[in-house]
The first five atom37 places (N, CA, C, CB, O) and aatype in JSON, in Angstrom:
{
  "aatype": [20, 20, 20, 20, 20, 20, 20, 20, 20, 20, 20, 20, 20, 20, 20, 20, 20, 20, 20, 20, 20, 20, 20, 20, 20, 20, 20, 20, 20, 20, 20, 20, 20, 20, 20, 20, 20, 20, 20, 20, 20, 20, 20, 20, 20, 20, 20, 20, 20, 20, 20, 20, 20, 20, 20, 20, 20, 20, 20, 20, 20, 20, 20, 20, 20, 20, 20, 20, 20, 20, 20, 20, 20, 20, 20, 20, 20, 20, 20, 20, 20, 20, 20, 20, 20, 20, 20, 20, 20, 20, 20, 20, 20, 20, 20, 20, 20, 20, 20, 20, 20, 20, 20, 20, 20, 20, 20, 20, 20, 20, 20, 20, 20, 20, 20, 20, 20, 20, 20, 20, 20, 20, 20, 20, 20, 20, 20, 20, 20, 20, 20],
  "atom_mask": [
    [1, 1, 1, 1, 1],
    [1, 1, 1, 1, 1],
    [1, 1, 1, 1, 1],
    [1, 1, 1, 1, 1],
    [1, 1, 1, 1, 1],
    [1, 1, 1, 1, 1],
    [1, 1, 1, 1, 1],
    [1, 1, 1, 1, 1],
    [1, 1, 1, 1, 1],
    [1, 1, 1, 1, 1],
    [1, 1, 1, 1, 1],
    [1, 1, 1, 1, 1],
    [1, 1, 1, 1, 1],
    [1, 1, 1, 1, 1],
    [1, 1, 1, 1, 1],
    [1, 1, 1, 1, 1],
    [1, 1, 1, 1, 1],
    [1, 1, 1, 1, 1],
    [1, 1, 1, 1, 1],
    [1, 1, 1, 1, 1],
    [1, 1, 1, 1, 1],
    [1, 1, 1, 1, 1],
    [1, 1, 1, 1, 1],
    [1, 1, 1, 1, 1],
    [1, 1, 1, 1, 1],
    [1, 1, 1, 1, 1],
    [1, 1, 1, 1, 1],
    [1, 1, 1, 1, 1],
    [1, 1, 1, 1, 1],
    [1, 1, 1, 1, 1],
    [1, 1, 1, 1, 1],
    [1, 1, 1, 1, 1],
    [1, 1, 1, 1, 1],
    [1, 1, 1, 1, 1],
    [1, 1, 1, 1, 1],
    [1, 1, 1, 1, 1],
    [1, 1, 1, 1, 1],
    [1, 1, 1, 1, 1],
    [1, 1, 1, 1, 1],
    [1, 1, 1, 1, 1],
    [1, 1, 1, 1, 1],
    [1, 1, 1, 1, 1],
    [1, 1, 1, 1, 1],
    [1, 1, 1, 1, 1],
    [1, 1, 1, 1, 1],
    [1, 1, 1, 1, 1],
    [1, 1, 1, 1, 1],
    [1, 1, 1, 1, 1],
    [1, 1, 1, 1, 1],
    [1, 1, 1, 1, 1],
    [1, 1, 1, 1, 1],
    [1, 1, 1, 1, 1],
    [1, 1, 1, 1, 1],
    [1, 1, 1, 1, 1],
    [1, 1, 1, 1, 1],
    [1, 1, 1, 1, 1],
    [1, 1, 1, 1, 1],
    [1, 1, 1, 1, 1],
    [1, 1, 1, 1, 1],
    [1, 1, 1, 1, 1],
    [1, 1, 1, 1, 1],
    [1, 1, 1, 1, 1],
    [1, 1, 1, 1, 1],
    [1, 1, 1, 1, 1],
    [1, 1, 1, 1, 1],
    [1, 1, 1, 1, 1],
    [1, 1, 1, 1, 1],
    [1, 1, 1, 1, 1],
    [1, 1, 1, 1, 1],
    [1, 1, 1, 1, 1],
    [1, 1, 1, 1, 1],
    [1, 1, 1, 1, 1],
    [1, 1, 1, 1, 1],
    [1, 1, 1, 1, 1],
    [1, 1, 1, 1, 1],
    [1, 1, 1, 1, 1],
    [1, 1, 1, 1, 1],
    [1, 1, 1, 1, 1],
    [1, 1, 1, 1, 1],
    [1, 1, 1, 1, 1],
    [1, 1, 1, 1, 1],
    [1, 1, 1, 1, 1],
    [1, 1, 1, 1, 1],
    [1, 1, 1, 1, 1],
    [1, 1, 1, 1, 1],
    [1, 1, 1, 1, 1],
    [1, 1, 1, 1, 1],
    [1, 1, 1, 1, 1],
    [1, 1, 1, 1, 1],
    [1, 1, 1, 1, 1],
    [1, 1, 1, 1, 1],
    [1, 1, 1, 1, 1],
    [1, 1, 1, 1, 1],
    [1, 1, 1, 1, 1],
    [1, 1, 1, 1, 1],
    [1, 1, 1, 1, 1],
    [1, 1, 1, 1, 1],
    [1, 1, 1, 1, 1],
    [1, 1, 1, 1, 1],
    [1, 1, 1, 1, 1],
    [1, 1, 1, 1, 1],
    [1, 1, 1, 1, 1],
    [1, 1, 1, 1, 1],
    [1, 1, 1, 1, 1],
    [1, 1, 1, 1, 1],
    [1, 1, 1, 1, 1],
    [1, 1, 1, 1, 1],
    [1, 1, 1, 1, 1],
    [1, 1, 1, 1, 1],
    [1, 1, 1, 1, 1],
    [1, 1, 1, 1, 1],
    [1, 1, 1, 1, 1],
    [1, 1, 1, 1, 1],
    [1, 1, 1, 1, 1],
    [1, 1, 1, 1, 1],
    [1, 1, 1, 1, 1],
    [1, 1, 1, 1, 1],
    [1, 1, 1, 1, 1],
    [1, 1, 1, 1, 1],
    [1, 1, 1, 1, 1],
    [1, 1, 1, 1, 1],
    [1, 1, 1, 1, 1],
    [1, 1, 1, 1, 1],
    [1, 1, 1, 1, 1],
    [1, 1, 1, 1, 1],
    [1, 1, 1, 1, 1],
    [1, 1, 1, 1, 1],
    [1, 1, 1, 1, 1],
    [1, 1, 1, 1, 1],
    [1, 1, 1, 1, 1],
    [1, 1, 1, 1, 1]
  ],
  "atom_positions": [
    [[-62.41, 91.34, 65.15], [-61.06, 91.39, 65.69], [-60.16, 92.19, 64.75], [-60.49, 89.95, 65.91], [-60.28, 92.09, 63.53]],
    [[-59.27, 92.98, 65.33], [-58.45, 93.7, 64.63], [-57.07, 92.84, 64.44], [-58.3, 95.03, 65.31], [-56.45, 92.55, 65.46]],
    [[-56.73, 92.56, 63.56], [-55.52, 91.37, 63.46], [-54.27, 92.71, 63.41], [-55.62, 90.0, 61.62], [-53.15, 92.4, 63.82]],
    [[-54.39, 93.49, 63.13], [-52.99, 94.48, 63.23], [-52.87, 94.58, 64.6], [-53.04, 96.09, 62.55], [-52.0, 93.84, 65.07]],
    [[-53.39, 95.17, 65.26], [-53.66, 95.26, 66.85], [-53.04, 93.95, 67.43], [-55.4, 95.36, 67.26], [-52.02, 93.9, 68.12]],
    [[-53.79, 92.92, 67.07], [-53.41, 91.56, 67.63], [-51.85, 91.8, 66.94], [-54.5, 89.99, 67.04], [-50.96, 92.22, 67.68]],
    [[-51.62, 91.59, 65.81], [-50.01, 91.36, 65.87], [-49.24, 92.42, 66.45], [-49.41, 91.17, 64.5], [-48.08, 92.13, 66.77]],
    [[-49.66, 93.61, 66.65], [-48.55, 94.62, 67.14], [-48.87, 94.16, 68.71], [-48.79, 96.54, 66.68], [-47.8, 93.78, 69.19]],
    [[-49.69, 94.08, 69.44], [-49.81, 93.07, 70.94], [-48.78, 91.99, 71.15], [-51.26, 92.16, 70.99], [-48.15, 91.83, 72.2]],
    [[-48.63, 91.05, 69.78], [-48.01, 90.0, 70.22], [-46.46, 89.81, 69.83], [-48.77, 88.97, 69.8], [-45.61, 89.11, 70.39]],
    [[-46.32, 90.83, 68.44], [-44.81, 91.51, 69.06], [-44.62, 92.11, 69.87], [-44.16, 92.23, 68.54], [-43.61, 91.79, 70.5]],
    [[-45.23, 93.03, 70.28], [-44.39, 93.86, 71.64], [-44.45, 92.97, 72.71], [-45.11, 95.39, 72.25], [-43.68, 93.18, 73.66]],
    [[-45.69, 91.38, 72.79], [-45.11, 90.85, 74.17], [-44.26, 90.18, 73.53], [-45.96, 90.02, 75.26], [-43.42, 90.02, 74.41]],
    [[-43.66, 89.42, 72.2], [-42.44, 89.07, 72.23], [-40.96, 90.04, 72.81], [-42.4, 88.74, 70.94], [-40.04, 89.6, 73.49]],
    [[-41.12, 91.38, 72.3], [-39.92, 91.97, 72.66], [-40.01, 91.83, 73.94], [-39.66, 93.28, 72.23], [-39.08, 91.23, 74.48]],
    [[-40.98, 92.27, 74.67], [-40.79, 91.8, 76.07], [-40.23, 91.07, 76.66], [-41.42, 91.54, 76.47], [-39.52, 91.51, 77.56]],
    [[-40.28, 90.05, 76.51], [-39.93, 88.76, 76.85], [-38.2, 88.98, 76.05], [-41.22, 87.41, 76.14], [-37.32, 88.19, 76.38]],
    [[-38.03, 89.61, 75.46], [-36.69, 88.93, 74.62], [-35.73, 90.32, 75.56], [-36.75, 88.98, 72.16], [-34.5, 90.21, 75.65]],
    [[-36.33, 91.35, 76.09], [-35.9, 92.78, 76.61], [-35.88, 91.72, 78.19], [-37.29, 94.54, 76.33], [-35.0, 91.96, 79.01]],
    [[-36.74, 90.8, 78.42], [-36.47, 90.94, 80.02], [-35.33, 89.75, 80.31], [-38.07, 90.64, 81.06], [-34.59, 89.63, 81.29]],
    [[-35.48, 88.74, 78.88], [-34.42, 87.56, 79.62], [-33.33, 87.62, 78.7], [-35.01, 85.82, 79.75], [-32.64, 86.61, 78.78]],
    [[-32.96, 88.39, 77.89], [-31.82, 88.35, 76.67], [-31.21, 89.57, 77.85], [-32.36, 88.88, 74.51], [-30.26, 89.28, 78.58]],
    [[-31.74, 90.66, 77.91], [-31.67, 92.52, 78.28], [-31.08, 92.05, 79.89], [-33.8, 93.77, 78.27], [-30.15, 92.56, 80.51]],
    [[-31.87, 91.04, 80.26], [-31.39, 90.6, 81.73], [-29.92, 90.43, 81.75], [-32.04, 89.19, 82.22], [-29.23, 91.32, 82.25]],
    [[-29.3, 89.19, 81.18], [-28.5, 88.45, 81.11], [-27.39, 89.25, 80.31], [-29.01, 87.27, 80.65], [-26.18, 89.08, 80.47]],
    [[-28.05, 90.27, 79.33], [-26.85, 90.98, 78.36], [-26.47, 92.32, 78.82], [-27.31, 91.19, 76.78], [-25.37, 92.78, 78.51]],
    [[-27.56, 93.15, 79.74], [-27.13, 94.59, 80.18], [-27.55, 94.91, 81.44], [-27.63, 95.65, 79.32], [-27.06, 95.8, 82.13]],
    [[-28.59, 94.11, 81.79], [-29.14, 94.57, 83.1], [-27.88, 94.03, 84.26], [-30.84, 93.79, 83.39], [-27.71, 94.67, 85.3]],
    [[-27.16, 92.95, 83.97], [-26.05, 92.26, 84.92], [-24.78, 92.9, 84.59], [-25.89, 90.6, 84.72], [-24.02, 93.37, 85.44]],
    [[-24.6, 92.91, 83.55], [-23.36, 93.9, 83.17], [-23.49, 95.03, 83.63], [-23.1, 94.15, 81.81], [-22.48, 95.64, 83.99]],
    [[-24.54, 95.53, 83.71], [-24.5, 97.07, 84.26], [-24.29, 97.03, 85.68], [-25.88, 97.94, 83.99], [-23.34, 97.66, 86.15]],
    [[-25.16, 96.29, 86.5], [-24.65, 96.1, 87.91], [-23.3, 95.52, 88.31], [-25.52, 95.32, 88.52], [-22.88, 95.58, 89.47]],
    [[-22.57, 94.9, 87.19], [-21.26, 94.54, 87.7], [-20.3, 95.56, 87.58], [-20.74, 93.41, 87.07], [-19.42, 95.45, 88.44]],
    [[-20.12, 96.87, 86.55], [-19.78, 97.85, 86.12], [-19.15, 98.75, 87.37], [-20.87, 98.34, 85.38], [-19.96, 98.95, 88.27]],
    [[-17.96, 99.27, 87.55], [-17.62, 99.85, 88.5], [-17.76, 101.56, 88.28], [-16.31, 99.3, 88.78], [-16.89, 102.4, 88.54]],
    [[-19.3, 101.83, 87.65], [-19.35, 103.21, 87.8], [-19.82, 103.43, 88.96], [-20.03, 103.89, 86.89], [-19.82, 102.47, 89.74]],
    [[-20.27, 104.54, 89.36], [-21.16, 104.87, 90.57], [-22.82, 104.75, 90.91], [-20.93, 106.11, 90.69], [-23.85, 104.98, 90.26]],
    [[-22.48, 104.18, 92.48], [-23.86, 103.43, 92.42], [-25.02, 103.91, 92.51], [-24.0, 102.62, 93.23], [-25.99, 103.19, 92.29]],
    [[-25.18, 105.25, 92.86], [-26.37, 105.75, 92.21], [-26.85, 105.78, 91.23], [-26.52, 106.52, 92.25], [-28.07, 105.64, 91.08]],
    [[-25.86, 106.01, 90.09], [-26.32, 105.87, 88.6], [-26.91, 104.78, 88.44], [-25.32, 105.92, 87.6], [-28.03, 104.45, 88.07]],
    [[-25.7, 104.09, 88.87], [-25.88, 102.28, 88.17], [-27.2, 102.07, 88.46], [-24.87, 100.8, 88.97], [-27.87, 101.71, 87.49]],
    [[-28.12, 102.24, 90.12], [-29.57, 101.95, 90.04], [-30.15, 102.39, 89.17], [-30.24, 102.26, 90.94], [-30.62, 101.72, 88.25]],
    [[-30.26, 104.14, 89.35], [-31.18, 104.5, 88.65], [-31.07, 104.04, 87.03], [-31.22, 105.88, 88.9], [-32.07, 104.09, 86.31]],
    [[-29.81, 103.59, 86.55], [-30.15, 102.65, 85.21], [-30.55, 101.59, 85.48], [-29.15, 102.34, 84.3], [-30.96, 101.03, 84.46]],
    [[-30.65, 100.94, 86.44], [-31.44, 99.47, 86.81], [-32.75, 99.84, 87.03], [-30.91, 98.63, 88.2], [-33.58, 98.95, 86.83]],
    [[-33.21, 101.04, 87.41], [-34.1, 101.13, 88.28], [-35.45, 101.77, 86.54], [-33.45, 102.41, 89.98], [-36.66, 101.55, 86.48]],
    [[-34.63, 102.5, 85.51], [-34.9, 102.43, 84.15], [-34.87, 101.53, 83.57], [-34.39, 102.98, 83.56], [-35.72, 101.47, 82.68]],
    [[-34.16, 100.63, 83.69], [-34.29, 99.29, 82.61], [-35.52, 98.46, 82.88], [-32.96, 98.17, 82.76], [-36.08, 97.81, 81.99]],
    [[-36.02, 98.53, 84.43], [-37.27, 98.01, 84.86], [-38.71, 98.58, 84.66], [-37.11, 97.92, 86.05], [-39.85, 98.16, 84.89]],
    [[-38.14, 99.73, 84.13], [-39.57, 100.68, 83.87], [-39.66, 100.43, 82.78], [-39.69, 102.25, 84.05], [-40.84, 100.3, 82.47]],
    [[-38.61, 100.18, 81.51], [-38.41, 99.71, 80.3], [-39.6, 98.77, 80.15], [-37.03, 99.09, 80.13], [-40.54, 98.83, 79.37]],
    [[-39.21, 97.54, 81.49], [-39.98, 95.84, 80.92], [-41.06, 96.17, 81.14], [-39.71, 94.24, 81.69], [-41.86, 95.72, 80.31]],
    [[-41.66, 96.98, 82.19], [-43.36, 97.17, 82.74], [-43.84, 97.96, 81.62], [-43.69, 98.11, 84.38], [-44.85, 97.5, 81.1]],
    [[-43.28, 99.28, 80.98], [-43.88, 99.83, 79.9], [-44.51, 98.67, 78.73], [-42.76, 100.78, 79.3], [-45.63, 98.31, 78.36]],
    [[-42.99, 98.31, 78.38], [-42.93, 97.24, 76.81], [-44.35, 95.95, 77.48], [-40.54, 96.06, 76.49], [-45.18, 95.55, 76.67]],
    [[-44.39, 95.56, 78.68], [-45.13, 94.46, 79.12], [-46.97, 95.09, 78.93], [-44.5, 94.04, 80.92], [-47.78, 94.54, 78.19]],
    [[-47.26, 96.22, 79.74], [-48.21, 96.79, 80.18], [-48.67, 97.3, 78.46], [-47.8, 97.92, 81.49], [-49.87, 97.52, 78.29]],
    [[-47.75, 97.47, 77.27], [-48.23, 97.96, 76.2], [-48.53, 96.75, 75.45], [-47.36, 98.91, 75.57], [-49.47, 96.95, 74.68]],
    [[-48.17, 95.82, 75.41], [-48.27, 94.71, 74.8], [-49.63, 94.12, 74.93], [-47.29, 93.9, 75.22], [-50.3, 93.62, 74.02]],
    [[-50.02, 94.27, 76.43], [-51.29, 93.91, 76.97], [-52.2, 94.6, 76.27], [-51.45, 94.13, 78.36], [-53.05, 93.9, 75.72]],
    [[-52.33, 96.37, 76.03], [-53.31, 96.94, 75.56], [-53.53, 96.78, 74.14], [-53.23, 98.11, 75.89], [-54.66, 96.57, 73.71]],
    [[-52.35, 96.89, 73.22], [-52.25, 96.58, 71.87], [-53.31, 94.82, 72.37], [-50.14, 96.55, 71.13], [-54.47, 95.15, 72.09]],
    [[-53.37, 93.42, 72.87], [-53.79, 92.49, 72.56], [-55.26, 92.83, 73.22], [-52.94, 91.36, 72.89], [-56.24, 92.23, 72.79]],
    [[-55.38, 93.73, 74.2], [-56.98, 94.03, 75.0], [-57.47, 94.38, 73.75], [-57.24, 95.43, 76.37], [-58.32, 93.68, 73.19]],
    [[-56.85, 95.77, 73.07], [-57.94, 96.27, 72.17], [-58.17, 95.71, 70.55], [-57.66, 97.76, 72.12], [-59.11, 96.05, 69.84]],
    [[-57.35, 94.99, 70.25], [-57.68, 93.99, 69.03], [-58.86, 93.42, 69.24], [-56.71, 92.85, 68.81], [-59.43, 93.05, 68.22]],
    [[-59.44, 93.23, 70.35], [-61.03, 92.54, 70.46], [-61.97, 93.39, 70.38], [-61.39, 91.82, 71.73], [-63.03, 93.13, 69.81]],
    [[-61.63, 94.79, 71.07], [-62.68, 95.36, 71.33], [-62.29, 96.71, 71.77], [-63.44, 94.62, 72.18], [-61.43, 96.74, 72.66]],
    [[-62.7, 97.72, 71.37], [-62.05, 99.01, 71.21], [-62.77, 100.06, 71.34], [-61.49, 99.15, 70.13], [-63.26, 100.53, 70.31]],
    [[-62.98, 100.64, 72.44], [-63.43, 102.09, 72.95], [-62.59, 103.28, 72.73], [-63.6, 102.08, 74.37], [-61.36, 103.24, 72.82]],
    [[-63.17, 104.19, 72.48], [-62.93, 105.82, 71.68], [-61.4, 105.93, 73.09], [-65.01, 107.59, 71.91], [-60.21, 105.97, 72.78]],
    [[-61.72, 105.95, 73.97], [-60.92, 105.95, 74.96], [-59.78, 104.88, 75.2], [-61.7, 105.98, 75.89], [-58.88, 105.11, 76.01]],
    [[-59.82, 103.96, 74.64], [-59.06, 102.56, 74.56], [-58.08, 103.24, 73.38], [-60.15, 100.92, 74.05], [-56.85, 103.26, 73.45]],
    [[-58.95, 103.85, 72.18], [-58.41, 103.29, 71.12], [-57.06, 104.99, 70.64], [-60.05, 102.75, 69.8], [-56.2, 105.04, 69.76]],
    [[-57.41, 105.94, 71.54], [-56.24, 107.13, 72.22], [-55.1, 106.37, 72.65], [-56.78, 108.07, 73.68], [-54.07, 106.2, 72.0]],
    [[-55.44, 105.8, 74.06], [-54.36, 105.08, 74.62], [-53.36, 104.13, 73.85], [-54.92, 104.38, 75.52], [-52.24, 103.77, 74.21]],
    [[-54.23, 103.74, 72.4], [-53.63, 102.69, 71.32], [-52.72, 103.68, 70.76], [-54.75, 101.94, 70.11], [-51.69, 103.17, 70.32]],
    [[-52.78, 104.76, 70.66], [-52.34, 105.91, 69.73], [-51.0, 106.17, 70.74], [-53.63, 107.41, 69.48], [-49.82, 106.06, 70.4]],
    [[-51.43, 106.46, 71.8], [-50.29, 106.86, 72.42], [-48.73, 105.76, 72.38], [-50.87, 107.1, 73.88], [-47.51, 105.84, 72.27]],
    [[-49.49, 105.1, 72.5], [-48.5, 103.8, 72.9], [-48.27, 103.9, 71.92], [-48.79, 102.39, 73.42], [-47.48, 104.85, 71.93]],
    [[-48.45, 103.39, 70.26], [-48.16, 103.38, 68.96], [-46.67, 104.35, 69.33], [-49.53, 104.04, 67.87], [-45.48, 104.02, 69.4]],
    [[-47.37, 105.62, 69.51], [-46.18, 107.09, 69.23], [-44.94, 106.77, 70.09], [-46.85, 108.9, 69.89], [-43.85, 107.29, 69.88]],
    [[-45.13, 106.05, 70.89], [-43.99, 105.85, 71.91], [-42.84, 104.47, 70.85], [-44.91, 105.1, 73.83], [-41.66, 104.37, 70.51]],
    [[-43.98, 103.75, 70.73], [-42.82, 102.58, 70.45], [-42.06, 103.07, 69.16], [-43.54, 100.9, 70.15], [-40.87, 102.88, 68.9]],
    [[-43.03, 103.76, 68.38], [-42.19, 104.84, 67.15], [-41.18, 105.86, 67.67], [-43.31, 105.88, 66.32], [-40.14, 106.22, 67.11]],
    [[-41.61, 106.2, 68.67], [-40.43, 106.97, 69.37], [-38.9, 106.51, 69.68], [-40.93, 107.24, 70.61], [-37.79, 106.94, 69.35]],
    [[-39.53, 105.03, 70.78], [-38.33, 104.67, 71.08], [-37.59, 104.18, 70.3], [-38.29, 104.04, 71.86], [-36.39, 104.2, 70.58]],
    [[-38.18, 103.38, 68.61], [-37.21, 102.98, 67.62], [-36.91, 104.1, 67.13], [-37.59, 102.04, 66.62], [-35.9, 103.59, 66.63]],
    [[-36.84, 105.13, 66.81], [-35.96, 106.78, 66.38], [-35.14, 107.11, 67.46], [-37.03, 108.3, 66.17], [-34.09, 107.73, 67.28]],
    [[-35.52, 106.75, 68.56], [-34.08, 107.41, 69.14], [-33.17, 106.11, 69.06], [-34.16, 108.12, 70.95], [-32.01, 106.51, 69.17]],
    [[-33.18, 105.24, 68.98], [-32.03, 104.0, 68.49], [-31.57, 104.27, 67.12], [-32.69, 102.37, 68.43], [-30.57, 103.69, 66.69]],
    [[-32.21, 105.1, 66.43], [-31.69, 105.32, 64.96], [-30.88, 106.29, 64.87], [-32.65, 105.57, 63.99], [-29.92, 106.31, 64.1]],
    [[-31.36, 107.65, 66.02], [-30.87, 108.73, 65.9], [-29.05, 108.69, 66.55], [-31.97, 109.68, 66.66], [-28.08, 109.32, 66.12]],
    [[-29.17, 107.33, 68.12], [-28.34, 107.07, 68.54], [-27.22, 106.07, 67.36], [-28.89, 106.63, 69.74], [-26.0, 106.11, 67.53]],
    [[-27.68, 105.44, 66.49], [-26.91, 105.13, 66.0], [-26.45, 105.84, 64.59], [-27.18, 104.06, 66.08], [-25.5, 105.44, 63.92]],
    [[-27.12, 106.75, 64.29], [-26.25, 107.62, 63.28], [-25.41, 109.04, 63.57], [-27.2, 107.99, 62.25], [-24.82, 109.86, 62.87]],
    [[-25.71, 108.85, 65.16], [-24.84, 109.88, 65.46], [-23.16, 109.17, 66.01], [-25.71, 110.85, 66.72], [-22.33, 109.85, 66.61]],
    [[-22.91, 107.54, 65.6], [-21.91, 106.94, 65.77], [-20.89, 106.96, 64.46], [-22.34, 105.74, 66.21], [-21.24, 106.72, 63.3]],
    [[-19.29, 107.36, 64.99], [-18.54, 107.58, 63.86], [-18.12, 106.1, 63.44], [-17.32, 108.61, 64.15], [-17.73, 106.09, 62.27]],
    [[-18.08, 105.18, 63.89], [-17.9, 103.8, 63.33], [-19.03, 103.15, 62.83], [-17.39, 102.95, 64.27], [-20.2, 103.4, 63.11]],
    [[-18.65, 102.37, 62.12], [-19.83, 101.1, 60.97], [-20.31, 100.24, 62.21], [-18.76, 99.68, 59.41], [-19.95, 100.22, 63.38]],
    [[-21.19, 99.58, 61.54], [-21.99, 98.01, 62.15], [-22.67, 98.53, 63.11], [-21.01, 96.62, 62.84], [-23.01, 97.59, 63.84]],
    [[-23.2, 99.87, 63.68], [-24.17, 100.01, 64.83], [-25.21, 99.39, 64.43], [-24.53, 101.35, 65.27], [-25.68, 98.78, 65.39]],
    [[-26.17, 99.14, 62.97], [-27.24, 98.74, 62.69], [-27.63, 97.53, 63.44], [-27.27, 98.64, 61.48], [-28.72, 97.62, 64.01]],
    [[-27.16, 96.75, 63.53], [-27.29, 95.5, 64.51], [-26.72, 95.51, 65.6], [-26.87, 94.38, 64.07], [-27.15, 94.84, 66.54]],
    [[-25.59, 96.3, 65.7], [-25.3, 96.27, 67.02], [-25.82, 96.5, 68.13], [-24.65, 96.73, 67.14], [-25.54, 95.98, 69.21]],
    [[-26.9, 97.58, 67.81], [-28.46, 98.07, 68.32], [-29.4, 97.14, 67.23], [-28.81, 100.13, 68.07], [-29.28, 97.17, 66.01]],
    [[-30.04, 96.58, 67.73], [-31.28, 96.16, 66.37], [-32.39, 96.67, 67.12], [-31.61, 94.22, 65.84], [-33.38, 96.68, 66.39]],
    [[-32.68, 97.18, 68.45], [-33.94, 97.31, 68.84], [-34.81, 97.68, 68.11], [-34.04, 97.93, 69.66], [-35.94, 97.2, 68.02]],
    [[-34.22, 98.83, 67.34], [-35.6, 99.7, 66.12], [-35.73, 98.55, 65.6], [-35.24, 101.15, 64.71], [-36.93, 98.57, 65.87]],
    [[-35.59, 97.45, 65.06], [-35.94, 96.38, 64.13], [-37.63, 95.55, 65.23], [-34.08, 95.07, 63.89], [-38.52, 94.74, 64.94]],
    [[-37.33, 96.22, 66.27], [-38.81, 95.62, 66.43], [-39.33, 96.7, 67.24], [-39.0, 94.04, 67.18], [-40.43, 96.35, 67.66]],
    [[-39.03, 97.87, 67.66], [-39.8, 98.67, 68.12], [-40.32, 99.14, 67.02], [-39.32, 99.52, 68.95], [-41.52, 98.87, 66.97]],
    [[-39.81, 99.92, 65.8], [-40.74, 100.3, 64.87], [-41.85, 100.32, 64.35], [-40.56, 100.17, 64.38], [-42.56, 101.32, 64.31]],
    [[-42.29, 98.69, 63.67], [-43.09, 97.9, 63.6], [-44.37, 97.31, 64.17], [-42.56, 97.46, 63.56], [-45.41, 96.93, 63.64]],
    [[-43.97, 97.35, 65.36], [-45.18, 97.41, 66.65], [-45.68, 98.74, 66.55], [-44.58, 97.16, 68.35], [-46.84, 98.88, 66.16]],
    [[-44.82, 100.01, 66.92], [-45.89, 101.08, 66.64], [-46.44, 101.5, 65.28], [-45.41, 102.23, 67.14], [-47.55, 102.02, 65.25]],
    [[-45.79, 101.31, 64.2], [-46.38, 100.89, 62.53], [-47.79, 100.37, 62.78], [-45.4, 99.48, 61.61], [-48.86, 100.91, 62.51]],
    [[-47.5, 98.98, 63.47], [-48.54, 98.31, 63.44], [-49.75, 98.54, 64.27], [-48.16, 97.27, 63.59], [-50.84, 97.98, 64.16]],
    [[-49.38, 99.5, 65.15], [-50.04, 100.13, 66.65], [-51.09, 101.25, 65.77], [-48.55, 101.15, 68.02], [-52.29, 100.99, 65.62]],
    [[-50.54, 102.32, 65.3], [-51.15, 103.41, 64.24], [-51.86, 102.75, 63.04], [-49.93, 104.37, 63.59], [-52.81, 103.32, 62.51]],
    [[-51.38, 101.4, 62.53], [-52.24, 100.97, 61.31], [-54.12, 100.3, 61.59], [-51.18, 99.59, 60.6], [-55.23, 100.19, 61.08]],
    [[-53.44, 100.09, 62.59], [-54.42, 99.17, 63.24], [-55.62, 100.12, 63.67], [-53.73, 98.33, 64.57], [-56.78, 100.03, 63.25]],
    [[-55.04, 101.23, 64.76], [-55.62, 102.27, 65.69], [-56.77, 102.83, 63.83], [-53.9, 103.8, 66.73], [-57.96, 103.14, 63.73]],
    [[-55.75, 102.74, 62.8], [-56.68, 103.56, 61.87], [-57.56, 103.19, 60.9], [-56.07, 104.29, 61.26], [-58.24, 103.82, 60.09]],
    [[-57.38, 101.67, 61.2], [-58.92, 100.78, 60.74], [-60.07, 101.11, 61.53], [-58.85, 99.07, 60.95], [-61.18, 101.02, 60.99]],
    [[-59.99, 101.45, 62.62], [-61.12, 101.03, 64.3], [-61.78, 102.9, 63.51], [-59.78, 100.94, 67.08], [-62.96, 103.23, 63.5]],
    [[-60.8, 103.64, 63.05], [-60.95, 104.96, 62.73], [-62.02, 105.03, 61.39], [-59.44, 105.59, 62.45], [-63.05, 105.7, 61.52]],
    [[-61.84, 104.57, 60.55], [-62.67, 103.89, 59.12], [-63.73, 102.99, 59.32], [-61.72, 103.0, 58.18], [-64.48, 102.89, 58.34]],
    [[-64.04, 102.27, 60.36], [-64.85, 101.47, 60.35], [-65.85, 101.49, 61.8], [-64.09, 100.31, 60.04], [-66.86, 100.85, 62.07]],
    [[-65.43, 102.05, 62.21], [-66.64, 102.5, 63.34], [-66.69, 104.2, 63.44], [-66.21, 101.8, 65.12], [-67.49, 104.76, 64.2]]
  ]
}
């Protein structure tokens, strides 16, 4: 068993879970109550839902391949890794391109997207060394 794998699996299904019922209740409803225009407003609803199936559907593969890991499995580990590293840089990039203090928490997402893909690439590069 790959225990990096397993923990970057079982953070990203924590963020999941914290993106679908915190993210629910804190932006996904606020945004639909919002009197911009309603095309937008879906298609940001209609993104915030592709958000939970990504973060959900990656969580799954990060915990599939901690058991057991094919050359082809263990790409798809890579990819996903690059993404969740992705999406915590653009929360970094978005918050240092802000002229006021306290964005660091005000956004914390990078505080757990990072880490998962850290842990996504650390993991992906044991399976790399050892088989």
């Amino acid at each position: 068993m790959n225990i990096k794998l397993l923990l970057a699996g079982l953070l990203a299904l924590v963020t999941t879970l914290i993106h679908v019922i915190a993210g629910g209740a804190d932006v996904a409803s606020v945004l639909l109550a919002t009197p911009m225009d309603e095309e937008a407003k879906l298609v940001l609803y209609a993104l915030w839902h592709m958000v939970s199936v990504t973060l959900g559907f990656s969580a799954l593969i990060f915990i599939r391949s901690s058991y057991a890991c094919t050359k082809e499995l263990l790409v798809t580990v890579k990819c996903i890794a690059f993404l969740w590293c992705s999406f915590g840089g653009i929360f970094l990039a978005v918050i240092a391109m802000q002229t006021s203090s306290g964005w660091w928490f005000k956004l914390p997402q990078w505080i757990l997207l990072l880490p998962v893909g850290l842990l996504g690439f650390w993991g992906s590069s044991h399976y790399n060394s050892t088989r």
